[in-house]
TIVOKOL-507982 format. One record per residue (C-alpha): x, y, z. Coordinates in steps of 0.1 Angstrom, whole numbers, padded with zeros to 4 digits, always signed. Each point is the difference from the previous one (the first is absolute). Last residue first. Example, Ala and Ser with C-alpha at 12.3 -4.5 7.8 and 13.67 -1.06 7.14 Angstrom:
! residues 2
+0137-0011+0071
-0014-0034+0007
! end
This chain:
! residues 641
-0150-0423-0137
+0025-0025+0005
+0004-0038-0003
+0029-0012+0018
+0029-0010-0032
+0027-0009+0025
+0029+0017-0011
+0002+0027+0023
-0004-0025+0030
+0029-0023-0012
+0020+0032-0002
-0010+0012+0039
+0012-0038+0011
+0028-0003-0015
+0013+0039+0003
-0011-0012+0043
+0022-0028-0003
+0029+0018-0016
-0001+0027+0023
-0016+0030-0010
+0013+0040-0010
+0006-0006-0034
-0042-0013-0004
-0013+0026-0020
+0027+0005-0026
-0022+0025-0016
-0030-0018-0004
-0030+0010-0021
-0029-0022+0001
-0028+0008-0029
-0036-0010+0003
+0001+0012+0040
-0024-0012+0025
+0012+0029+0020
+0002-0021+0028
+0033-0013-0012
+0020+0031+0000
-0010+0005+0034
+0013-0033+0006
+0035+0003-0016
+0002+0035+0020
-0003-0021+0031
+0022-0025-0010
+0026+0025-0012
-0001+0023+0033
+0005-0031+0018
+0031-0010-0015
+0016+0030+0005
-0005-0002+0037
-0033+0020+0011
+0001+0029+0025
+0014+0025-0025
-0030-0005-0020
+0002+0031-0018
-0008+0017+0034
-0011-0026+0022
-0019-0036-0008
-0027+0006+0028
-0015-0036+0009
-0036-0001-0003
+0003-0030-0024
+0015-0021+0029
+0001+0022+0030
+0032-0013+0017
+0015-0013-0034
-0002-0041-0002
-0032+0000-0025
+0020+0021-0022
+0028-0022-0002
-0022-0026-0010
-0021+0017-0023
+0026+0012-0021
+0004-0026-0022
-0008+0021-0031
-0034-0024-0007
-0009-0001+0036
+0003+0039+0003
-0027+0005-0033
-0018-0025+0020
-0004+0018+0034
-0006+0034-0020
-0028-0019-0019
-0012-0009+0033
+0000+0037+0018
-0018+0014-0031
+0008+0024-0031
-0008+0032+0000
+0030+0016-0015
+0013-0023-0016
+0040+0001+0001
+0002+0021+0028
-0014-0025+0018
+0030-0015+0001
+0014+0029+0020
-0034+0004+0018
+0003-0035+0021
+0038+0000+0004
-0007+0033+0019
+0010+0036-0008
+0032+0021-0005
+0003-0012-0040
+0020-0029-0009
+0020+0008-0035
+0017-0033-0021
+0035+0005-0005
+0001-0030-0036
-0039+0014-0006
-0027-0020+0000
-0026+0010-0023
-0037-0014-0010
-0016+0013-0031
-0033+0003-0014
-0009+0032+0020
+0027+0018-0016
-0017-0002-0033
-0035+0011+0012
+0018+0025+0014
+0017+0016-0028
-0031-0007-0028
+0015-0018-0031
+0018+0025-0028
+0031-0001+0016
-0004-0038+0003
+0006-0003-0037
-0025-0030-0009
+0008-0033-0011
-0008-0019+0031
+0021+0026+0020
+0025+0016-0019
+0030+0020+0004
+0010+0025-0022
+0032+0011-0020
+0023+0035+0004
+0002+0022+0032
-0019-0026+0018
-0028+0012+0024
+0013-0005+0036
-0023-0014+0032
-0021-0012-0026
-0002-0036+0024
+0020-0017-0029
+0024+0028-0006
+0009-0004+0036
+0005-0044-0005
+0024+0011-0028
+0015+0028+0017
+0006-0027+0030
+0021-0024-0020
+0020+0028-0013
+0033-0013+0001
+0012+0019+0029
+0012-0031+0017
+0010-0027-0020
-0030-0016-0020
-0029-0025-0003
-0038+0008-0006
-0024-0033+0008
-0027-0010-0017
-0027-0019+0019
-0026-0008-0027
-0038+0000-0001
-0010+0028-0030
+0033+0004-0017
+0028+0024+0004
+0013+0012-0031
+0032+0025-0001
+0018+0026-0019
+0028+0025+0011
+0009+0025-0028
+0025+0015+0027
-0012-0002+0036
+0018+0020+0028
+0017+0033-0025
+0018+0025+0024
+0000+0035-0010
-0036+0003+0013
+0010-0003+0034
-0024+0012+0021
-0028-0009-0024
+0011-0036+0000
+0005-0004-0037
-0015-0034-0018
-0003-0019-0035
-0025-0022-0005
+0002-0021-0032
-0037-0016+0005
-0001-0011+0034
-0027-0025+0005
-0028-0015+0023
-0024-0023-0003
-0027-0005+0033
-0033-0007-0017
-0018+0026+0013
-0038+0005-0012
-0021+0028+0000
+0029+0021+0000
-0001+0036+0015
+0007+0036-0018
+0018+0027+0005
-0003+0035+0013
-0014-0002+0040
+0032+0013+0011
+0007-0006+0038
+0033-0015-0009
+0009+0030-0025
+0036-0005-0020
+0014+0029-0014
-0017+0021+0027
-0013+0031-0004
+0020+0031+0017
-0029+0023+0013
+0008-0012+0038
+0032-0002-0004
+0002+0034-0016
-0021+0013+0032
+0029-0017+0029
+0027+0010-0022
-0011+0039-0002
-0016+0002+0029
+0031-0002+0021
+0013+0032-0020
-0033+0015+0008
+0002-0008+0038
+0029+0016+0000
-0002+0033-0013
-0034+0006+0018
+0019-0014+0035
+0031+0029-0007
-0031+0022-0012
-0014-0004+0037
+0036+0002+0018
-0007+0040-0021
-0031+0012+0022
+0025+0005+0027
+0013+0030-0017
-0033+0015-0011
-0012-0003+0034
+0033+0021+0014
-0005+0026-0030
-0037+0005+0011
+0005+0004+0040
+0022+0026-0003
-0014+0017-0025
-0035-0001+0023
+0021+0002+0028
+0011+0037-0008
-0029+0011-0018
-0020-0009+0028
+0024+0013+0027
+0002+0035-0016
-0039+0001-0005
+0000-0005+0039
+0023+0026+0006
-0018+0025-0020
+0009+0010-0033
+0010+0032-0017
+0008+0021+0026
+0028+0014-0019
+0024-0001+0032
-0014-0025+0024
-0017-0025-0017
+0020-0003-0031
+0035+0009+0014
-0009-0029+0029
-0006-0022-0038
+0034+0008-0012
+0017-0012+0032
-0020-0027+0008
-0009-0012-0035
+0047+0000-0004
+0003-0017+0036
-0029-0026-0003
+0014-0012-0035
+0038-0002+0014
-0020-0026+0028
-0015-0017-0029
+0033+0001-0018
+0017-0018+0026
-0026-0023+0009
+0004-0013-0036
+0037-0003+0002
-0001-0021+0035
-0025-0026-0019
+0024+0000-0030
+0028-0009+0022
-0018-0023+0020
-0015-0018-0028
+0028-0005-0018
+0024-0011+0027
-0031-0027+0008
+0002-0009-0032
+0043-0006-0004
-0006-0023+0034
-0028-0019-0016
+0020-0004-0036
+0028-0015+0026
-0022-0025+0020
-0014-0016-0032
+0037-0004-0017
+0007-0018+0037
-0031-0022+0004
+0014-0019-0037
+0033-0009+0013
-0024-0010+0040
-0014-0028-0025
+0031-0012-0014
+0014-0003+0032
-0033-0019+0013
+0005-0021-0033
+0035-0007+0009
-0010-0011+0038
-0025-0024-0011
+0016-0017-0031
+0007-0033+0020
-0009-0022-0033
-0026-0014+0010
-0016+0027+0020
+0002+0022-0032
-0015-0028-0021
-0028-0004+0026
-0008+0040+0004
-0007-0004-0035
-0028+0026+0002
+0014+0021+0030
+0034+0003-0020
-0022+0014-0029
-0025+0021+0017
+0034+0013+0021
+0019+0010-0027
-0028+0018-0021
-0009+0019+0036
+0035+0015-0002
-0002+0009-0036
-0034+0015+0004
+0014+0021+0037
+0024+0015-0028
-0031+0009-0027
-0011+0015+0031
+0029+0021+0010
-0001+0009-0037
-0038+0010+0000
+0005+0019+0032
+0030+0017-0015
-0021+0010-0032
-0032+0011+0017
+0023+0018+0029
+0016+0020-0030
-0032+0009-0017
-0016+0010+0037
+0032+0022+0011
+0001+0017-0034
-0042+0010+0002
+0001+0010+0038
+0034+0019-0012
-0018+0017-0028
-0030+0008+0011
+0017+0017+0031
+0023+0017-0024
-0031+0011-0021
-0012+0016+0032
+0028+0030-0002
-0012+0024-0026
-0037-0008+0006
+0006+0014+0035
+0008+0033-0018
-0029-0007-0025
-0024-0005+0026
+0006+0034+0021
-0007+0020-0026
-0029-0021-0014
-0019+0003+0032
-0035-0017+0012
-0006-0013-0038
+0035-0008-0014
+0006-0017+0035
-0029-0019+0004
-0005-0015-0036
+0036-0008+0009
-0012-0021+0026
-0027-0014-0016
+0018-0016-0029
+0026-0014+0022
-0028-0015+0019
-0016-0012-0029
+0030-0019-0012
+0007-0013+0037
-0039-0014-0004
+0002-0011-0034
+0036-0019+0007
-0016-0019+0032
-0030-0012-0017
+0021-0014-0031
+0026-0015+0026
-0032-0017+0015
-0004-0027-0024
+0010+0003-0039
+0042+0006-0001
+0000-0025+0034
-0017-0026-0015
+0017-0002-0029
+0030-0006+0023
-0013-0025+0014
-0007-0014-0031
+0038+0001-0006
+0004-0014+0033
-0016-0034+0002
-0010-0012-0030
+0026+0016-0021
+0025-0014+0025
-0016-0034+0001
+0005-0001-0038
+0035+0013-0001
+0008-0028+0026
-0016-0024-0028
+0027+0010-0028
-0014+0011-0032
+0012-0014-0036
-0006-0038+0009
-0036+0015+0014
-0004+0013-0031
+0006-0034-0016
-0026-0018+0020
-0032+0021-0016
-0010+0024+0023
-0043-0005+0007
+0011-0003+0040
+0016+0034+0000
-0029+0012-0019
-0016-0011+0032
+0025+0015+0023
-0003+0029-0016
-0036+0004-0003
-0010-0008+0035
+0032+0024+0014
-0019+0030-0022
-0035-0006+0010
+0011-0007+0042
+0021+0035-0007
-0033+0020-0014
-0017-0010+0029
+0022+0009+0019
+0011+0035-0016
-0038+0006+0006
-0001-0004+0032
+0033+0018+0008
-0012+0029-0020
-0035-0001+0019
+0021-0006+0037
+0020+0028-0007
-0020+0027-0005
-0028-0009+0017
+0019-0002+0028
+0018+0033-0006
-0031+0016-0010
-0023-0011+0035
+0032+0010+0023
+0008+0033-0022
-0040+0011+0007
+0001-0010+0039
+0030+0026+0003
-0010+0026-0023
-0033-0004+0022
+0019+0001+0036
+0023+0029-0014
-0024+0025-0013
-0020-0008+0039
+0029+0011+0012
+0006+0031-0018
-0039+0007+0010
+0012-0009+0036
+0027+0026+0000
-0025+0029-0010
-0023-0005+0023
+0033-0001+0026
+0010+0027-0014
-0030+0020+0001
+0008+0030-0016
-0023+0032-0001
+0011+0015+0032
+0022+0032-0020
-0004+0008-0036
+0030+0013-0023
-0009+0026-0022
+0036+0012-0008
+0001+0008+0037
-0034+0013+0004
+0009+0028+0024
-0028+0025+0015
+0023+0032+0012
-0019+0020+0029
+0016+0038+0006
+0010+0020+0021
+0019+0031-0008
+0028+0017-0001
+0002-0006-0044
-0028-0007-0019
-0006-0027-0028
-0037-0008-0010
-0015-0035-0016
-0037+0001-0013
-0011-0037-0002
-0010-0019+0027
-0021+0031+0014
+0034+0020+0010
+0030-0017+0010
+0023+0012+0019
+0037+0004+0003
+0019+0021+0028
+0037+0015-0010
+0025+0013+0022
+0016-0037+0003
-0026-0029-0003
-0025+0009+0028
-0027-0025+0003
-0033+0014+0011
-0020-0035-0010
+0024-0032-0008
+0016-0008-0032
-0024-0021-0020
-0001-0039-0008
-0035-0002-0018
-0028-0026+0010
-0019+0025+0014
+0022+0017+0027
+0034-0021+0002
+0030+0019+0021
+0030+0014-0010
+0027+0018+0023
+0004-0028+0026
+0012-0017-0036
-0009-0039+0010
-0026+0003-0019
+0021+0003-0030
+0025-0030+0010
-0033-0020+0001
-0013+0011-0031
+0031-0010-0019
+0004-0036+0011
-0034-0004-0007
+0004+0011-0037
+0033-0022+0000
-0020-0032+0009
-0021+0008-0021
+0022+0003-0027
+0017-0028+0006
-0030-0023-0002
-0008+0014-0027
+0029-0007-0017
+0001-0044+0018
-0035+0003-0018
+0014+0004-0035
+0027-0024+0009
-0022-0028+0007
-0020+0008-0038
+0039-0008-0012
+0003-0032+0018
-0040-0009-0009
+0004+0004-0032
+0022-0036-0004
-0026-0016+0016
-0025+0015-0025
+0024-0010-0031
+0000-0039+0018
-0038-0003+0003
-0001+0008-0033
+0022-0027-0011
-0015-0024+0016
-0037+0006-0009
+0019-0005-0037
+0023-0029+0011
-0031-0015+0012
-0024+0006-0029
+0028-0015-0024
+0000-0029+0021
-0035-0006-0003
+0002+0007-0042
+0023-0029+0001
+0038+0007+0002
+0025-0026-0020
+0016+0032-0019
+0008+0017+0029
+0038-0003-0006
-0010+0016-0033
-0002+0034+0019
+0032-0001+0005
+0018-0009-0032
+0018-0035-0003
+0025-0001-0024
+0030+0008+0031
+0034-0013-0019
+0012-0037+0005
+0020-0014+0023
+0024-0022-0012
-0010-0036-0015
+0016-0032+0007
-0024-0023-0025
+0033-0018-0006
+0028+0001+0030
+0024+0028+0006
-0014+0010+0027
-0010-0032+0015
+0036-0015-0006
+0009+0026+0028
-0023-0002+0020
+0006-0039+0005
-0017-0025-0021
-0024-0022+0016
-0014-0027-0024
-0037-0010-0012
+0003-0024-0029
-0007+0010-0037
+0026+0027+0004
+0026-0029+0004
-0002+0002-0037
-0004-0034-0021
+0032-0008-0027
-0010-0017-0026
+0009-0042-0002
-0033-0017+0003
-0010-0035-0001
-0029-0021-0006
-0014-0027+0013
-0030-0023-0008
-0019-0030+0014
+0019+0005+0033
+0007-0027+0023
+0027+0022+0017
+0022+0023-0017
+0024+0017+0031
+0001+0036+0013
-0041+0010-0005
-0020+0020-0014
-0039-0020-0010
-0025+0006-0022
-0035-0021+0004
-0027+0003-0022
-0037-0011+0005
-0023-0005-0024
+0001-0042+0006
-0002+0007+0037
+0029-0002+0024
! end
């Protein structure tokens, strides 16, 4: 070691220490990872229920740029003039009808052998005899009765006109209404959806960025007070769920809305009569589309929150498959899994019972709808000639056709509702400062370290258990080029010490000083970078030998990575692995032995060049020889950078 170098060291026995010291306070197991079972989890600190929706919607577009804005806007307009287009349909599907209906009429007219069609008019015939009385007409105008005679009677039949309609002219016109309402609701709805989907992903990329870099910037005690699965689920799902409140829901609730809005527009326009009887018996429809989709959003999310359970048993068995295999726990965590299967296949079967029943109740009152506008609306058309059939069947459908968009417009505000109350940890994390900020550039930077360190009557909490006092009034002097070693029973709070040395805590009461200075005033990473650490469970990561002790310096070459193995006797064994320092290590190292794992983590410590060693009983996974040989390493004073 150099002469500014420090070197602390955690381990069982007291060695050839300079200096030991011993504590006696109790140290949390919080300050270790452990699995707790579901049970100890909800009851455990930083356990926090739900909270209440603080998230308005429009501040779930709070990360938009001004492009993102222009998309939802071009969106959104495409979306209201899809949503016209249903009701614009119907006003053609009335015309249609009532040309239909006017050719329909003609026909059975002409077919009268006693009419005929002289000028475009339907007439009766010439020198028809309609009982003892003859009809003429006299210069189109001038109309005489007379009895025993003959007369000529020129007809208009309420002004009807006879070998004016083309029907099939007339058809292709509809059809041509069709084609380009057609091509028009093609161009919106893509439009529609794929701008509000654009922008929702862009937005998304921004917001999973900045949360899993703030994320990054938590100091280590909120981590203590927030469990890692709740992480990956925020990660994962709740954003997902932000997604879903902001991407094409939005789209798809303007254009039902407008549809709805259109409709009615319709009904109260074409026939107000007619309207408010249908109008009497639609909200039911509304109702039950609106009842079935808030119950199937809350079974679905409990059939899911099931299927969560299940998949929590199986990530875990799958990711200590060993110990299971071990100890012959295969069939019991298959029976545990198929437990968890059952509650998931019971809130399906109570959905789908929901669904149908609320799916046979809407057709119900549809078909009740088409009876009561039937019946009224024939009394319409027929008696007080009020509308025509076509004006019936618009006013009809467009009510219709309203209150049935306005029920499935309401899943959207189920996905509004909660990709707010996702929003509201995921954006509260993301404006939450941290206590602690590694990727601060506050603080300043020595010119010149010397290497002293000392605790001046540091007292400790773990924030997780803040009733629990670690260090009382605890004060220490390491010098600049000693080995000191810290001695205790288990929990003592050997690793606090070296934690508050790294600023992974701030002490409640006290300070701890490099070279004089508090180190919560030094700069965060130019502290960190000082120090080397090996931990007592040292943490692989899923790469190669290589990049795991590269991990240490980034940057730094193939030979120094050579030596920094050398030195923690880990060459060897290295060298003997099928592709050397290309061999994969596995998740968390699960393809090294314990031993391993220690020497490799001992060398990436190593190539940091580090002023200040921190080992947490580094070496309680080696043989004897190996300890020797790895200690007489650690104490060799090499000359570092």
């Amino acid at each position: 070691m150099p002469a500014g170098s420090v070197k602390l060291q955690s381990i069982k026995k007291l060695g050839q220490e300079n200096h030991s010291y011993e504590f006696s306070d109790e140290e949390p197991a919080g300050s270790y990872m452990t699995m707790t079972t579901s049970k100890d989890n909800e009851k455990g600190p930083g356990k926090e229920e739900q909270p209440a929706i603080r998230v308005g919607f429009f501040q779930l577009f709070r990360f938009s740029t001004c492009n993102d804005l222009l998309m939802m806007v071009m969106g959104s307009v495409c979306a209201v003039l899809h949503g016209s287009a249903q009701p614009l349909v119907l006003l053609v599907f009335g015309l249609l009808t009532d040309t239909f209906v006017e050719y329909d009429i003609e026909l059975n007219e002409l077919r009268d052998d006693r009419k005929e069609c002289v000028n475009n008019t339907i007439q009766w015939k010439r020198n028809y005899t309609a009982g003892n009385s003859l009809i003429t007409k006299l210069n189109q105008s001038d109309w005489s009765f007379m009895n025993n005679s003959t007369w000529e009677m020129l007809t208009p039949l309420k002004g009807r006109s006879c070998g004016l309609l083309d029907i099939e002219y007339e058809m292709t016109n509809f059809a041509y209404y069709y084609v380009g309402i057609g091509a028009a609701v093609f161009i919106l709805g893509y439009f529609q959806i794929s701008l509000w989907v654009t922008a929702a992903a862009r937005q998304i990329l921004l917001i999973r960025k900045l949360y899993f870099s703030k994320v990054m910037r938590m100091e280590i005690g909120w981590f203590d007070c927030t469990s890692i699965g709740e992480l990956n689920t925020r990660m994962s799902d709740d954003i997902n769920k932000i997604n879903d409140a902001i991407a094409d829901q939005v789209a798809i609730f303007l254009q039902r809305f407008t549809t709805f809005v259109g409709g009615f527009c319709i009904g109260f326009i074409k026939g107000w009569k007619l309207t408010l009887v249908i109008v009497s018996a639609s909200p039911l429809i509304g109702i039950g589309a609106g009842l079935m989709a808030l119950f199937v959003a809350k079974l679905t999310g409990m059939e899911l929150q099931a299927y969560a359970k299940a998949g929590a048993v199986a990530d875990e068995v799958l990711s200590s498959i060993r110990t299971v295999a071990a100890f012959g726990g295969e069939k019991k965590e298959v029976k545990r899994y198929d437990n968890n299967l059952i509650s998931a296949q019971r809130w399906g079967i109570r959905k789908g019972l929901v669904m149908g029943f609320f799916t046979g109740f809407m057709w119900m009152v549809i078909f009740l709808c088409y009876a009561l506008a039937f019946w009224y609306g024939s009394s319409l058309v027929l008696d007080t000639e009020e509308y025509t059939p076509g004006t019936l069947l618009q006013v009809f459908f467009g009510v219709l056709v309203g209150a049935m968009n306005l029920g499935q417009a309401s899943p959207c505000l189920e996905a509004f509702a909660a990709g707010r109350g996702a929003a509201t940890l995921i954006f509260e994390t993301i404006d939450r400062e941290p206590e602690i900020d590694c990727l601060s550039e506050a603080g300043y930077k020595l010119d010149r370290v010397k290497g002293d360190i000392e605790f001046h009557n540091v007292t400790f909490y773990y924030p997780s258990r803040p009733e629990v006092k670690i260090l009382d009034q605890l004060s220490v002097a390491v010098k600049s080029g000693e080995t000191t070693a810290f001695v205790g029973p288990s929990g003592a709070g050997k690793s606090t010490a070296i934690q508050l040395i790294q600023r992974f805590y701030d002490p409640k009461e006290g300070m701890v000083t490099l070279d004089g200075h508090d180190i919560r005033g030094l700069n965060i990473q130019w502290l960190r970078s000082l120090i080397g650490i090996v931990e007592q469970e040292p943490v692989l990561f899923a790469t190669t030998v290589a990049e795991n002790i590269r991990y240490g310096r980034p940057g730094v070459s193939m030979e120094e990575i050579i030596t920094a193995a050398k030195e923690a006797n880990a060459y060897n064994f290295i060298m003997d692995l099928p592709q050397k320092f290309d061999t994969l290590v596995g998740e968390g190292g699960g393809q090294m032995s314990g031993g391993q794992k220690q020497r490799i983590a001992i060398a990436r410590a190593l190539v940091r060049n580090p002023r200040i060693l921190l080992l947490d009983m580094a070496t309680s996974a080696l043989d004897n020889e190996s300890e020797a040989v790895v200690q007489e390493a650690l104490d060799k004073p090499v000359a570092r950078q």
